[in-house]
C-alpha positions in Angstrom: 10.3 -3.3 -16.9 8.5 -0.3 -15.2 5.6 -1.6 -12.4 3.5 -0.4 -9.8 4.4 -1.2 -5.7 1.7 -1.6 -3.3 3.2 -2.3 0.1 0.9 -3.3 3.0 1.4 -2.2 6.6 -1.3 -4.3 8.7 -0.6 -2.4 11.9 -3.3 -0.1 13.6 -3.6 1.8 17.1 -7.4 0.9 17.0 -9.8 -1.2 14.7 -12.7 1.1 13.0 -16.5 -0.7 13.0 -16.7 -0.9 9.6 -12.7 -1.9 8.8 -12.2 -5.4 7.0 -8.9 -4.5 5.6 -5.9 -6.7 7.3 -5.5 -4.8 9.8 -4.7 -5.5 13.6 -4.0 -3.4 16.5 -2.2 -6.5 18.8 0.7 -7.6 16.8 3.1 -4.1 17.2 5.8 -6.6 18.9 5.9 -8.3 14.8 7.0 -4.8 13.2 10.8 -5.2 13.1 10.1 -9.0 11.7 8.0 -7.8 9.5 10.3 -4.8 7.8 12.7 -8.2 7.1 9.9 -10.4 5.7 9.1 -7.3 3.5 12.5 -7.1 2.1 12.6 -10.6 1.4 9.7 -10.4 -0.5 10.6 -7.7 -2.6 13.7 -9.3 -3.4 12.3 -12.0 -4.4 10.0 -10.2 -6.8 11.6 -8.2 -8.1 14.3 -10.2 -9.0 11.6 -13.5 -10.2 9.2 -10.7 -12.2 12.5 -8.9 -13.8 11.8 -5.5 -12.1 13.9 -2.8 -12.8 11.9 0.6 -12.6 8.7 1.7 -10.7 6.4 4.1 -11.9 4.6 4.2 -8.8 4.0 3.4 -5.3 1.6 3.2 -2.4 2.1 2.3 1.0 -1.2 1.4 2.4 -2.9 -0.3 5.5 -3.4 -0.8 8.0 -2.2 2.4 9.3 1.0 3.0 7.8 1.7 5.9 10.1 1.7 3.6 13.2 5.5 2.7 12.1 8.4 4.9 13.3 10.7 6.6 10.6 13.4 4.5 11.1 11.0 1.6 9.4 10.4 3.8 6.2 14.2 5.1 6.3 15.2 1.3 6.0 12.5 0.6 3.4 13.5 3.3 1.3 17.2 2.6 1.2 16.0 -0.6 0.0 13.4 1.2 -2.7 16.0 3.8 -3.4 17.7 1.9 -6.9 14.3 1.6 -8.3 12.7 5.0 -7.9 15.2 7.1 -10.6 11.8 7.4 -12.4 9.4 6.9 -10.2 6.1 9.6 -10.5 4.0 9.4 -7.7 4.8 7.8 -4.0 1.6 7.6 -1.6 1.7 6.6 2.0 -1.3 6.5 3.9 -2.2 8.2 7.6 -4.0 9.0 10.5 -5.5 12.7 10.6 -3.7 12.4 14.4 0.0 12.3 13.1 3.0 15.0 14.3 4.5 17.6 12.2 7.9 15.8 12.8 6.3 12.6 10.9 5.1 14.4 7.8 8.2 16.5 7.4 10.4 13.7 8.0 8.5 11.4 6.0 8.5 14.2 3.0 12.2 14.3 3.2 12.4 10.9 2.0 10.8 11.4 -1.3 7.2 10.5 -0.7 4.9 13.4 -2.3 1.5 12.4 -1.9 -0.4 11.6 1.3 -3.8 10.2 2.0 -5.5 10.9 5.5 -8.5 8.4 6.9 -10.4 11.4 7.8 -13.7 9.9 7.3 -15.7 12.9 8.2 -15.2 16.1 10.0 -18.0 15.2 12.5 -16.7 14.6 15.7 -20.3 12.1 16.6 -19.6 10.5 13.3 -16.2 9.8 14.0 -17.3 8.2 17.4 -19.8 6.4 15.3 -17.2 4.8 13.5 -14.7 4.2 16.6 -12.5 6.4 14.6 -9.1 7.6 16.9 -9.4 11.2 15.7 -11.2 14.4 16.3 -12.2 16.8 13.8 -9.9 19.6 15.1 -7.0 17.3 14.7 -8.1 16.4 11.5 -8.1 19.9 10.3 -4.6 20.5 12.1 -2.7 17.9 10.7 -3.6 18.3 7.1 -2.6 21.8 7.1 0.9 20.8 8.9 1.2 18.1 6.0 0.9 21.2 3.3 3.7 23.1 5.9 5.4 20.4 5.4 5.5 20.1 2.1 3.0 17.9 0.6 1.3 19.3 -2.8 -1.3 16.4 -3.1 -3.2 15.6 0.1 -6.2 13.0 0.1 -8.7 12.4 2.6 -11.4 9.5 2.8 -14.7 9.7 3.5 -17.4 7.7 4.1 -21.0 8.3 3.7 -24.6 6.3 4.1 -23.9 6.1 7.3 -27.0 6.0 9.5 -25.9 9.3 10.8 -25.7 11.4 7.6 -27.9 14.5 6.5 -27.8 16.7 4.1 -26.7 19.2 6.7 -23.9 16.8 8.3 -22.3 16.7 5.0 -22.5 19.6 3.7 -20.8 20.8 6.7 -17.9 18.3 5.9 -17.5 19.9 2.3 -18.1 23.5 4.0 -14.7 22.2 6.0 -13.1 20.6 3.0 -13.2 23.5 1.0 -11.2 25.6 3.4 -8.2 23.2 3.4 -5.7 22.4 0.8 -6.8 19.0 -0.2 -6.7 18.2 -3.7 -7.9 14.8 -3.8 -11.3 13.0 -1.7 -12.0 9.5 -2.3 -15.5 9.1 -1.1 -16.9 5.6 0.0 -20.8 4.8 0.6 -20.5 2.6 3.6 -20.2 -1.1 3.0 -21.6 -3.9 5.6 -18.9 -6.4 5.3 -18.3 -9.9 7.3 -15.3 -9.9 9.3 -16.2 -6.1 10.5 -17.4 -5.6 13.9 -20.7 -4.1 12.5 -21.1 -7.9 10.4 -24.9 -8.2 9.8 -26.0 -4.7 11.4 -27.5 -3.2 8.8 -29.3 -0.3 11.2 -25.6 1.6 10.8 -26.2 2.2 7.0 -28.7 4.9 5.8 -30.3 3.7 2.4 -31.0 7.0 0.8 -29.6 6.8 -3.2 -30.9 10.8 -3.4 -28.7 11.6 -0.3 -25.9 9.7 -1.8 -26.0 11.2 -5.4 -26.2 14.7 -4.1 -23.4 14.3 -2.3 -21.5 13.4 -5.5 -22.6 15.8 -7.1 -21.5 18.7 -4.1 -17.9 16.8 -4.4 -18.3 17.4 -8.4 -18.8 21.3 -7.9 -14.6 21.3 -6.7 -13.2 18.4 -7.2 -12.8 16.5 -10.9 -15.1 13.2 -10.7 -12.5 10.3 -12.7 -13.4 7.1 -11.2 -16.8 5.8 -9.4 -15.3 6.9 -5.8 -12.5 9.4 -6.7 -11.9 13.2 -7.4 -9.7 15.4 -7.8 -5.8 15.6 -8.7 -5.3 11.7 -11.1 -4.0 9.4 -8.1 -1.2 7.7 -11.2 -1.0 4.9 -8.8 -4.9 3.9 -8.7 -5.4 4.9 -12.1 -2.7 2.2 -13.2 -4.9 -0.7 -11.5 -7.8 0.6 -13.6 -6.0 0.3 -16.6 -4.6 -3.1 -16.0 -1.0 -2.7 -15.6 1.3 -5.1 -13.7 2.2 -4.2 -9.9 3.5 -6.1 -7.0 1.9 -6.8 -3.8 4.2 -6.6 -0.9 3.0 -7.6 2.4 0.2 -9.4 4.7 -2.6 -9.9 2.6 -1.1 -7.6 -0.5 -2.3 -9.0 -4.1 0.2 -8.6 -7.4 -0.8 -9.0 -10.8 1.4 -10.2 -13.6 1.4 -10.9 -16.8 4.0 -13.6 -17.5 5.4 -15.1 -20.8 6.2 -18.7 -21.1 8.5 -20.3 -23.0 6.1 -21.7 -26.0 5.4 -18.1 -26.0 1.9 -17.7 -25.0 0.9 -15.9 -21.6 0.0 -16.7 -18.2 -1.8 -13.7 -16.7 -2.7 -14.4 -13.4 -2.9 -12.6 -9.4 -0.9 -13.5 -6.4 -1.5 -13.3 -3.1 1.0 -13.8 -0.1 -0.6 -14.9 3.3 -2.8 -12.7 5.2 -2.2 -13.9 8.5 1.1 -11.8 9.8 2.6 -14.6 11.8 3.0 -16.8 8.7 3.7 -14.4 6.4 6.8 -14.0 8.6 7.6 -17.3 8.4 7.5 -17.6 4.4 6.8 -13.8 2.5 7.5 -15.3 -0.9 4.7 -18.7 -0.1 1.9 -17.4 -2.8 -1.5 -18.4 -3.6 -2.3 -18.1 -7.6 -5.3 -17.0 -9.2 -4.9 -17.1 -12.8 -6.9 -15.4 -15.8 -8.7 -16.0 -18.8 -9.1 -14.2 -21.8 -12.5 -13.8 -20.8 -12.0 -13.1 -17.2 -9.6 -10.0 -18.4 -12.0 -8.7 -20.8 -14.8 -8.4 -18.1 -12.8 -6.7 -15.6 -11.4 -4.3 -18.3 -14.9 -3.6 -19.4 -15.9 -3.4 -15.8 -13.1 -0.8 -14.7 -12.8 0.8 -17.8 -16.6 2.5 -16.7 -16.1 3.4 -14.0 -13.5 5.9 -14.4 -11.8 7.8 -17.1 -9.4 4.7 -18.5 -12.5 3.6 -20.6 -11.8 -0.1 -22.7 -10.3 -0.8 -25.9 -13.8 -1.1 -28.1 -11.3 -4.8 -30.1 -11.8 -6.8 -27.0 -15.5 -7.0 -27.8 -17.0 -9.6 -29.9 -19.8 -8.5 -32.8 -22.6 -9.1 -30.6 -20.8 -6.9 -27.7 -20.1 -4.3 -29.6 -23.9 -3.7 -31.1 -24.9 -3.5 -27.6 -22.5 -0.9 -27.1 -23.8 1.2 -29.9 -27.5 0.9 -28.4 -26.0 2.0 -25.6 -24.2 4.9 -27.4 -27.7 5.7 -28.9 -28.9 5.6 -25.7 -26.2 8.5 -24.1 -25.1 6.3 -21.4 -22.0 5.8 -23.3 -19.7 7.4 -25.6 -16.7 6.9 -28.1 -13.4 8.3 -28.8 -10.8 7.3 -30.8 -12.0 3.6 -30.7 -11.8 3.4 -26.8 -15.5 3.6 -25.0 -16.4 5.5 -22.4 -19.2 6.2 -19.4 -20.7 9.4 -19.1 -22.3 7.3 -15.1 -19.6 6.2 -13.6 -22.3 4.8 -11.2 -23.8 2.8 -14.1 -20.5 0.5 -14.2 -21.6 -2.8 -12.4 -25.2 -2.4 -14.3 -23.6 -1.6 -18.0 -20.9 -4.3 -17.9 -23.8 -6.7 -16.9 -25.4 -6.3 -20.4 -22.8 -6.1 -22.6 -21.5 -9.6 -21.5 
């Protein structure tokens, strides 16, 4: 059975202001424990969920570059028997790494990277306690096209309280001269647990700031889900359109769909523990959250609009589906081949609030 992989590295050099991923900069003495809690895990699973195949995977973070080759040399050799068909492999990185890294990294089959570049503004970047300069930013994605990536990614985040319509487009001015084919843009988010918890001075509520810098990103870059352009990223796209991957690592979530033996399904998410230490301890100790009927049909309504996967129009009842065709009437959505679209990806939260 083919799935996606997510694995989590939860190491950093430095925590950003806004971060409230599960990431630490204090535990580096865990990463050899933590390659073998890893490859328990995905035993484990992949043996339990019948895993043969995987179509893609991502290694996220955390900072995923903060590990030495030898860690993704031994993870590979233990990915190796399932990648024969694998499309797309992702790793994620700071805009700070060495040549040797990327090419050495490339050579072991990985073929897209994703840099945090956040912005090209070196007082932004200090803004967000980001490790980087701009120049270094700009260096190391055009080592990682010498060294032989064809899809590069960069983040960015906007709203910020320093953003202008000249700071930006001065970041696209940039972006346009480099050979990225891919920028997942994020409005900044306020979140508990982040070191900027409760300061809400940091973001810059401006929604005609925020929608023209969409639409700049639009102008190069092919607009497929709420906070994504460019080249399809297979691996996000899959999430969107609910197929089963693993979750590997500290704070990771899986999704599977699993048949029991009066033959009906159990489709529910797993998560192993966040905290590094005890994942250590136990990998394979999950918490369950399972899924009904109704809980799936919300979230593929809700993902579905915001981005090209759209939803199957069958998983709505009669009353759903004349609020779709108002809506149709309306131009905020669209039908093709009995599958509904957005033509607002931004409308998503709003338009899956009426139908159900």
């Amino acid at each position: 059975m083919e799935n996606l992989l997510y694995i989590h590295i939860p190491f950093c050099d430095s925590k950003c202001n806004y971060c409230a991923f599960n990431s630490y900069t204090n535990l580096n003495h865990l990463k050899k424990d933590y390659f073998n809690a890893i490859k328990t895990q995905f035993l484990n699973d992949s043996e339990k969920f019948n895993i043969t195949s995987l179509e893609t995977v991502f290694v996220g973070g955390g900072t995923p570059s903060t590990m030495p080759l030898s860690f993704y040399e031994n993870l590979f050799n233990l990915l190796n028997p399932f990648l024969k068909n694998t499309k797309e492999i992702t790793i994620e990185s700071n805009p700070n790494t060495s040549f040797e890294w990327l090419k050495e990294i490339k050579n072991l089959g990985i073929n897209r990277i994703s840099f945090g570049v956040q912005s090209f503004n070196d007082e932004k970047l200090k803004f967000l306690n980001r490790n980087h300069s701009s120049i270094q930013a700009i260096k190391t994605i055009e080592n990682a096209k010498k060294a032989g990536f064809e899809n590069i990614n960069i983040d960015l985040i906007y709203a910020t309280a320093l953003d202008t319509y000249e700071l930006l487009q001065n970041d696209l001015k940039i972006i346009n001269s480099l050979p990225i084919t891919h920028i997942s843009a994020y409005s900044l988010m306020i979140e508990k647990g982040t070191k900027w918890e409760n300061d809400y001075s940091k973001r810059k509520e401006d929604e005609k700031l925020e929608i023209w810098f969409i639409e700049q990103i639009k102008k190069r870059f092919n607009w497929y889900e709420i906070s994504n352009f460019g080249n399809l990223c297979l691996h996000n796209l899959g999430y969107w359109q609910h197929k089963e991957y693993l979750g590997i690592g500290a704070g990771a979530v899986g999704f599977k769909k699993w048949k029991m033996e009066n033959g009906k399904w159990k489709i529910f998410r797993y998560y192993p523990k966040r905290n590094i230490k005890e994942y250590i301890k136990n990998p394979i100790n999950y918490k369950y959250e399972y899924l009904s009927n109704e809980d799936l049909k919300k979230e593929k309504i809700f993902l579905g609009l915001r981005s090209i996967a759209g939803f199957d129009e069958n998983i709505l009842n009669q009353n759903e589906k004349e609020k779709v065709n108002l809506l149709i009437n309306a131009k905020k959505l669209y039908k093709k081949e009995k599958k509904i679209y957005a033509y607002d990806f931004l409308l998503a939260d709003a338009i899956t609030t009426y139908i159900i």
